[in-house]
N, C-alpha and C positions, 0 to 999 in steps of 0.2 A: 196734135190730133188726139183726137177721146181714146180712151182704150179700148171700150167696147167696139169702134169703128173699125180701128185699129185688127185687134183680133177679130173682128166678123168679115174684115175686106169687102165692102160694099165696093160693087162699079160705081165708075167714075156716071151721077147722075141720078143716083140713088135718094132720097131724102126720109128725112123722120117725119112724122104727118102728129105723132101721140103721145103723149108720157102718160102711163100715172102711177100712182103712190098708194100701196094700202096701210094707212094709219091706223087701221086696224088689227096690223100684223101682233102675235105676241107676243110679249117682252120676253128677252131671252134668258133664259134658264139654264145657266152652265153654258157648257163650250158648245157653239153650233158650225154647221158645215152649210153651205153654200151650193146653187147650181142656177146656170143659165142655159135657156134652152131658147135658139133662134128658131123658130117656126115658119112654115110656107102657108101661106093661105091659098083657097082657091082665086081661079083669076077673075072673078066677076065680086067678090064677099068686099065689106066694108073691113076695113082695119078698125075703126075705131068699135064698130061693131063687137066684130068678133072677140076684139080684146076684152071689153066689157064682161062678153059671157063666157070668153076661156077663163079669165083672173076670177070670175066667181064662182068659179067652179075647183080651184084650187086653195084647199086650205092653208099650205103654205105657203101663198103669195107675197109676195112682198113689194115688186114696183115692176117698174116694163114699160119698154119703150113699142112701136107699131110705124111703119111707115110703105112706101114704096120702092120697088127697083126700077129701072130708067123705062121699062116696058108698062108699066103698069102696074104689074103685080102683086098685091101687096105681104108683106112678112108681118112679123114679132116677133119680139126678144121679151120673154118673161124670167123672172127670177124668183127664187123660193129660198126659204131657210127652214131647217128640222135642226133636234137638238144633234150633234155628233155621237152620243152615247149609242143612237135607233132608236127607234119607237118601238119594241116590244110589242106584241099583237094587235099594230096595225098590219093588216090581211097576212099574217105572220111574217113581217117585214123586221130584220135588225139592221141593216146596212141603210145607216143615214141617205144617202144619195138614191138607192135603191127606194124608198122611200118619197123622195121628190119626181124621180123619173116616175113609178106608179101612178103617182097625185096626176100627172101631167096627162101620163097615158089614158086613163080615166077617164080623166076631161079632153082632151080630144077625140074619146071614141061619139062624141056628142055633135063633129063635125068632120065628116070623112075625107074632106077636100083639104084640112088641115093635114100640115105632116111635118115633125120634130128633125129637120138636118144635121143639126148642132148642141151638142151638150158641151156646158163646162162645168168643172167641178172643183170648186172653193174650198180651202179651209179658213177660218178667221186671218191665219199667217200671209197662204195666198192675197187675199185681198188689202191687207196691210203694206206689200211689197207693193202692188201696184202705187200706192198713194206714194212710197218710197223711190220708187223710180219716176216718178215726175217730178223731186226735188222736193217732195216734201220731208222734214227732218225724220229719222229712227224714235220710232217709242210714239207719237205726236198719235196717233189714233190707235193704240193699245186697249183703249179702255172704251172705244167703239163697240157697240151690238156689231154682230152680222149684218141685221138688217140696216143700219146707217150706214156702216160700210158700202152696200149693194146702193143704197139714195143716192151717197159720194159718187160712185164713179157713172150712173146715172143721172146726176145732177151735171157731170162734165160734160155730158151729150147736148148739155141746153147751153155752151159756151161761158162755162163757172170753172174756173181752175180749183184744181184741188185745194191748192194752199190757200185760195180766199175759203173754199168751202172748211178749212181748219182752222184758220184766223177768226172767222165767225162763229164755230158752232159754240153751242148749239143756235142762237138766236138771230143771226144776220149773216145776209152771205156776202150782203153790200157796205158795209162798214158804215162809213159819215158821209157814202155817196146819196145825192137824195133819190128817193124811191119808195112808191106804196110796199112797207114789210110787212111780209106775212109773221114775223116773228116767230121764223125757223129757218134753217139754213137753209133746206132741202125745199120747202114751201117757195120762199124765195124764189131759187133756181127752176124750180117749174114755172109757177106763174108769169115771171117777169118773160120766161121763151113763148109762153103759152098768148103774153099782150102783143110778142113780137110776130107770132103766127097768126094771130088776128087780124 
């Protein structure tokens, strides 16, 4: 099972409806810290909607998945990266996470039907283990961004094992299988879920 499934415990019924990827995120800078935050949407609001306008509304976005519970309802799972150093006078913020959670808050107060259930809070280490505990070797994604790491186990959600997602990177997630590549791992692993949800 995905991790993120995993630790978010969806009922049995539940499904993903959205990915996406901001490839516009910034390259990282020194050591960064991590956070995901599972979101409620109101019960009438589009997911793919609102993910559109919550993620551009957060400067440290980086990817996110959107879907349904077995009622209806829809959620999100967005994820962000800051450097772990703080940001220094952003709104006198130094506490890395402190920092992502504001970003989010912010942007949610732009929809009042929204509401944050679920934080987690990543270091580089954190999300290196996760890949380690699905049998991926020690050391193999060291030299990972933050934000690749967060693709990775995001990309797992669209049925990509980690270990092909590190066999390939950075360029293919599919190896000598044939398949239209985006020629990116993470590219890949969205699209090819995104032909299967079509």
């Amino acid at each position: 099972m995905a991790h993120l499934f995993e630790v978010l415990g969806f009922p049995d019924g539940s499904r993903m409806t959205n990915v996406w990827n901001n490839t516009w995120a910034d390259e990282a800078r020194g050591d960064e810290v991590a956070s995901g935050h599972f979101v409620e949407l109101g019960a009438d609001q589009d997911v793919g909607v609102e993910s559109d306008f919550l993620s551009s509304h957060l400067p440290f976005n980086v990817a996110g998945l959107g879907g349904l519970f077995p009622d209806g309802k829809p959620w999100m799972f967005v994820m962000q990266k800051a450097s772990a150093a703080g940001t220094p006078g952003v709104l006198g913020e130094v506490d890395p996470h402190g920092v992502l959670r504001g970003s989010l808050d912010r942007a949610l107060a732009f929809n009042p039907e929204a509401v944050a259930v679920h934080e987690f809070r990543w270091s580089h280490r954190d999300l290196a283990t996760v890949y380690e505990e699905d049998g991926v070797p020690p050391g193999s994604v060291d030299r990972w961004s933050v934000a690749d790491l967060l693709r990775g186990i995001l990309a797992q959600c669209c049925d990509v094992p980690l270990s092909d997602l590190v066999a390939g990177y950075p360029d293919c997630a599919y190896g000598d299988a044939p398949h239209p590549c985006e020629f990116d791992v993470f590219d890949d692993a969205f699209a090819a879920w995104g032909r299967r949800l079509g």
